[in-house]
FIKOL-599088 format. One record per residue (C-alpha): x, y, z; residue number from 1. Coordinates in steps of 0.2 Angstrom, whole numbers. Layout:
FIKOL-599088
<<X; Y; Z>; NUM>,
...
//
This chain:
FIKOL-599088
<<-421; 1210; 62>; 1>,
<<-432; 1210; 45>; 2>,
<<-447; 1215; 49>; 3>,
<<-464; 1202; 44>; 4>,
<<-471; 1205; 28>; 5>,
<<-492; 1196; 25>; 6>,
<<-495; 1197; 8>; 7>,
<<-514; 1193; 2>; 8>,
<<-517; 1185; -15>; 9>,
<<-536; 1188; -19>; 10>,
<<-532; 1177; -34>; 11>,
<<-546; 1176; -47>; 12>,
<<-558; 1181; -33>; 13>,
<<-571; 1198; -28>; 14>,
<<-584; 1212; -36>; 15>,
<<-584; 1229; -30>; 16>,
<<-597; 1227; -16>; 17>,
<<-588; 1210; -7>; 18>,
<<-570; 1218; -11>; 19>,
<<-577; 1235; -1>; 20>,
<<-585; 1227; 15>; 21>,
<<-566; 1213; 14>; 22>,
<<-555; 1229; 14>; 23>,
<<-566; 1239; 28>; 24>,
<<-564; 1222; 37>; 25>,
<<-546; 1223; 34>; 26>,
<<-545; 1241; 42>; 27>,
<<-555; 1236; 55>; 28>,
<<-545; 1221; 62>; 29>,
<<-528; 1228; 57>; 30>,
<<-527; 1248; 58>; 31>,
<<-521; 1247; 75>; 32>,
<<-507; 1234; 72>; 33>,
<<-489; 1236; 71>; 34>,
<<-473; 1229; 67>; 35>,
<<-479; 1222; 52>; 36>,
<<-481; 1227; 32>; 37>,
<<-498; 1221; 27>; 38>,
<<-501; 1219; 7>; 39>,
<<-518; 1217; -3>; 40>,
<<-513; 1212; -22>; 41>,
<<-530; 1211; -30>; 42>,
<<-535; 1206; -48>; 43>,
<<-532; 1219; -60>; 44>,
<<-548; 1227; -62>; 45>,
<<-551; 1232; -43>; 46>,
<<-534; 1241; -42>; 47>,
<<-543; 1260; -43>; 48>,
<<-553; 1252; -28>; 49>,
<<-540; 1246; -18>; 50>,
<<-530; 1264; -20>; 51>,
<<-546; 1273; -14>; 52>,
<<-550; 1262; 2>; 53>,
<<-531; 1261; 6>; 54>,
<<-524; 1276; 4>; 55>,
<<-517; 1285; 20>; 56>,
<<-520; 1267; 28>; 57>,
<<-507; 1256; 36>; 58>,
<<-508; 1241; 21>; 59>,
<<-502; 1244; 6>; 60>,
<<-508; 1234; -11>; 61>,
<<-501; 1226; -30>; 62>,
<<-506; 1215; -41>; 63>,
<<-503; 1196; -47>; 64>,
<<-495; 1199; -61>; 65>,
<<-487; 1211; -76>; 66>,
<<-480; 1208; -92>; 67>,
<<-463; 1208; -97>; 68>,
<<-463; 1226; -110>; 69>,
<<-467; 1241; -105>; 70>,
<<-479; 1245; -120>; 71>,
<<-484; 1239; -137>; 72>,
<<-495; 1230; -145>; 73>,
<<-498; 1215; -132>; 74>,
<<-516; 1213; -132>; 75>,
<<-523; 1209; -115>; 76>,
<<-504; 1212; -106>; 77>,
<<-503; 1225; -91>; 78>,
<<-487; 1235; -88>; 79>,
<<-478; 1240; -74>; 80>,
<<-480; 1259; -80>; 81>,
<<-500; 1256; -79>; 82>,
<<-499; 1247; -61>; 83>,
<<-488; 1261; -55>; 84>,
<<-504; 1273; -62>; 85>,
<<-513; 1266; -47>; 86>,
<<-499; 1268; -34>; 87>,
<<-496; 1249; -34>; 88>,
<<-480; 1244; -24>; 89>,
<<-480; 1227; -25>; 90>,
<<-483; 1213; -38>; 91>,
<<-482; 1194; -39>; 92>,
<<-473; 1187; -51>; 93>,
<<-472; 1168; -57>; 94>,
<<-485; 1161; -45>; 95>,
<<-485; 1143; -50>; 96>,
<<-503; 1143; -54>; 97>,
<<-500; 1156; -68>; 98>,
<<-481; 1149; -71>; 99>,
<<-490; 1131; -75>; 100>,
<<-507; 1135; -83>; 101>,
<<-497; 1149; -93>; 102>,
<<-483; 1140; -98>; 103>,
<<-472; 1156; -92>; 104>,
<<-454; 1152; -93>; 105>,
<<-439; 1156; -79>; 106>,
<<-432; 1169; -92>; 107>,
<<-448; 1176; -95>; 108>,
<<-451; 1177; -75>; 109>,
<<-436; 1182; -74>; 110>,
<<-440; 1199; -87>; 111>,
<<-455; 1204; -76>; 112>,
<<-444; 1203; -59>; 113>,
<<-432; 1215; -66>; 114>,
<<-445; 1227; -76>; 115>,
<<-454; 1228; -58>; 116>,
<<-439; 1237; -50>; 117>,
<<-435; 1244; -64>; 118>,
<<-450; 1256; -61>; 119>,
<<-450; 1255; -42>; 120>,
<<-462; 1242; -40>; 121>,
<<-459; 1226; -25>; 122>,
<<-456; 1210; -36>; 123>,
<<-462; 1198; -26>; 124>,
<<-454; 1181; -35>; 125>,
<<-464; 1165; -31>; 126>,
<<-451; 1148; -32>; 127>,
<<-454; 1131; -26>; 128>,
<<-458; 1113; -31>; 129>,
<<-469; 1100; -37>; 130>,
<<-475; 1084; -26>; 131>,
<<-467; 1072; -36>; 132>,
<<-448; 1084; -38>; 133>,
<<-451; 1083; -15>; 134>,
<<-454; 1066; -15>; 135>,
<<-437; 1063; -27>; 136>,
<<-425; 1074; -17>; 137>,
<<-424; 1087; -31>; 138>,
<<-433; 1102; -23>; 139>,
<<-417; 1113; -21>; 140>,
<<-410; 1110; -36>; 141>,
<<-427; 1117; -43>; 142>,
<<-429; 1129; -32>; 143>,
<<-410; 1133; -34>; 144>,
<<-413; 1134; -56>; 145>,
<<-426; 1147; -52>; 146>,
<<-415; 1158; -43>; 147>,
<<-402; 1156; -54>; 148>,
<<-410; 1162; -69>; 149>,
<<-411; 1181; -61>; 150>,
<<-394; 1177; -53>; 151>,
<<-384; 1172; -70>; 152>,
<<-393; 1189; -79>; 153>,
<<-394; 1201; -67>; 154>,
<<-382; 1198; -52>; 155>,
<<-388; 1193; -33>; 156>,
<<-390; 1210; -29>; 157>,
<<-406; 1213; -35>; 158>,
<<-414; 1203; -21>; 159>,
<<-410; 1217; -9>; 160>,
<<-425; 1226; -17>; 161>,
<<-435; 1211; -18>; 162>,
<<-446; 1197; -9>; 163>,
<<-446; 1181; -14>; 164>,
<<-462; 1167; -7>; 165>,
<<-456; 1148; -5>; 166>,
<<-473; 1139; -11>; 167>,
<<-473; 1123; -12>; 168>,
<<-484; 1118; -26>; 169>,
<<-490; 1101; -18>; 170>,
<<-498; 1114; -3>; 171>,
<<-506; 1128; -13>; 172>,
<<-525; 1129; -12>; 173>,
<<-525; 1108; -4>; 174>,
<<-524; 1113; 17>; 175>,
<<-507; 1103; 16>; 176>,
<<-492; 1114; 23>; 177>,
<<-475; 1110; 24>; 178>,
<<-472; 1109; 42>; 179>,
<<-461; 1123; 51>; 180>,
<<-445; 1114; 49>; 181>,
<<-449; 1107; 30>; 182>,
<<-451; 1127; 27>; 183>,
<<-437; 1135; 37>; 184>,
<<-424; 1121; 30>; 185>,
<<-430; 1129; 10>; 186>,
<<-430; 1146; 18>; 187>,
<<-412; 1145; 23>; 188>,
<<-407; 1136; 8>; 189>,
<<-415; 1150; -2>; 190>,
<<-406; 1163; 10>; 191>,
<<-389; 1153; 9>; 192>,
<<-391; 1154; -11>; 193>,
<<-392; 1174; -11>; 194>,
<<-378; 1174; 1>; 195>,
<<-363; 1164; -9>; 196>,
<<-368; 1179; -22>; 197>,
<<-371; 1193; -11>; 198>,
<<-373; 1195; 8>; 199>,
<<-378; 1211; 11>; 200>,
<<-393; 1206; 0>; 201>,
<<-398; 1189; 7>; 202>,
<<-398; 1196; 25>; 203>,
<<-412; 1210; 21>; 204>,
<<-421; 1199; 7>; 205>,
<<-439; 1194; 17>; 206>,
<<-445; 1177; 10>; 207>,
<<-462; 1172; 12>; 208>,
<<-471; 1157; 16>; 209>,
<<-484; 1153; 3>; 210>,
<<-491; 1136; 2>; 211>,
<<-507; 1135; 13>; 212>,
<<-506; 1147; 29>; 213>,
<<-519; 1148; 40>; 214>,
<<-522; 1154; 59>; 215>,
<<-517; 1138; 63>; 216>,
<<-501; 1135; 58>; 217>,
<<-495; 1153; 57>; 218>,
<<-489; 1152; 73>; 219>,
<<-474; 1139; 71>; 220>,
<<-472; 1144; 54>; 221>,
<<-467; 1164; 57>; 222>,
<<-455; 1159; 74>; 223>,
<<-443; 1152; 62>; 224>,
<<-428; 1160; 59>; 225>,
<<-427; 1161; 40>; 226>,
<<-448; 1164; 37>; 227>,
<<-451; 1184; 36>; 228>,
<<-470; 1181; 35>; 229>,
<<-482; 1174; 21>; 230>,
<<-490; 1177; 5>; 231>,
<<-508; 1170; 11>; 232>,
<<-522; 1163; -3>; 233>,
<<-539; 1158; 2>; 234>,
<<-537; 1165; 22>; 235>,
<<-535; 1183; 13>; 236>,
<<-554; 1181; 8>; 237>,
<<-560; 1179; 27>; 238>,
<<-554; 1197; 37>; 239>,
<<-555; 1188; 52>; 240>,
<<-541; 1174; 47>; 241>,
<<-532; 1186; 40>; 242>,
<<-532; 1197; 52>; 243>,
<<-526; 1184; 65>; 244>,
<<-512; 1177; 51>; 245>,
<<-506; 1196; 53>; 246>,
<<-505; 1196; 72>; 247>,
<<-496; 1179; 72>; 248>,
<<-483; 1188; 63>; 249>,
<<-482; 1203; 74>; 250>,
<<-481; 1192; 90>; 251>,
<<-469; 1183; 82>; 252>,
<<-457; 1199; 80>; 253>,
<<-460; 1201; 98>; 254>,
<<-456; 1184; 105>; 255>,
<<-439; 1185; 92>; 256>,
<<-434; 1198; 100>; 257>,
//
């Protein structure tokens, strides 16, 4: 069985004093839990802060984003080599709201997804669709187009070192979710996708849910079959949500099993 994997996306949010008293909030709540990986990926700046406080801790951290080159003259980019400085182990790549405001391209996602394993580092690969994609029935030929771009260059197999996060974009930052089933049916599409390239991969590839978790709903989202956990936005900022996002996911190993 894959173990649950919570991610927290801090997104454009924190300062040194309200990132120290979250993270001490964070140990405080989750130091004593198990059976699941816990992730902080925090905005670039605050990365030296994360590795001090979470270091020798049970939750690991990353960041949101890297570039596609290793180093150059790429003003304002952040490499893999430097996040790997900081003992990152995990990093979000193409989150819609970067993908979209951005105007990063599959190919270019793609880049970044393979120069994060490349140097060890935990690509986790955001996919999903828009309202108006849902509403016309296209959502897993979408979704699909985005897989196929790493698929076509680099092979299936890669997704046995990776995580990919189903986000619908319609549910990110509005409080509308997909419901249980709505996520589980794109889950195991996503699954089934890995799998006609690559078995083995598809069956330890975690995918995430990522389009508006909270307490609530973390519950009959993390009992489905295909859902390995979630990469969670504005609950990661509260330590108590988050915390109770987490043990959703550990009870929901237990009740699995």
């Amino acid at each position: 069985m894959r173990k649950k994997l919570v991610v927290a996306n801090w997104k454009m949010h924190g300062n040194l004093s309200t990132n120290e008293a979250l993270i001490k909030a964070y140990l405080e709540r989750l130091s004593a839990l198990s059976g699941v990986d816990v992730v902080a990926c925090v905005p670039y700046p605050y990365l030296f802060q994360a590795q001090q406080l979470l270091k020798d801790t049970n939750i690991a951290w990353g960041a949101q984003n890297i570039s596609k080159d290793e180093v150059g003259a790429f003003t304002g980019e952040v490499s893999t080599l430097m996040l790997k400085d900081f003992g990152a182990r995990y990093v979000i790549i193409g989150h819609s709201e970067r993908a979209t405001a951005y105007c990063e391209s599959d190919e270019n996602i793609a880049t970044k997804f393979i120069q994060a394993q490349k140097h060890g580092i935990t690509p986790i690969l955001c996919v999903g669709e828009t309202l108006i994609e849902r509403e016309a029935g296209v959502m897993q030929m979408v979704v699909a187009k985005q897989l196929d771009t790493i698929i076509n260059t680099y092979g299936a197999s890669v997704f046995a070192q990776a995580v990919v996060s189903y986000e619908p974009i319609w549910a990110i930052g509005t409080g509308l979710a997909a419901s249980g089933e709505q996520a589980q049916s794109m889950h195991e599409f996503i699954r089934n996708k890995i799998a006609e390239q690559d078995m083995k991969a598809a069956q330890s590839l975690k995918i995430l849910y990522g389009g508006s978790v909270n307490p609530q709903n973390a519950v009959q989202l993390f009992v489905m079959q295909d859902i390995d956990g979630g990469l969670i936005g504005k609950c990661s900022l509260n330590a108590k949500d988050f915390a109770d996002i987490c043990d959703a996911a550990a009870h929901s190993n237990v009740n699995a099993q």
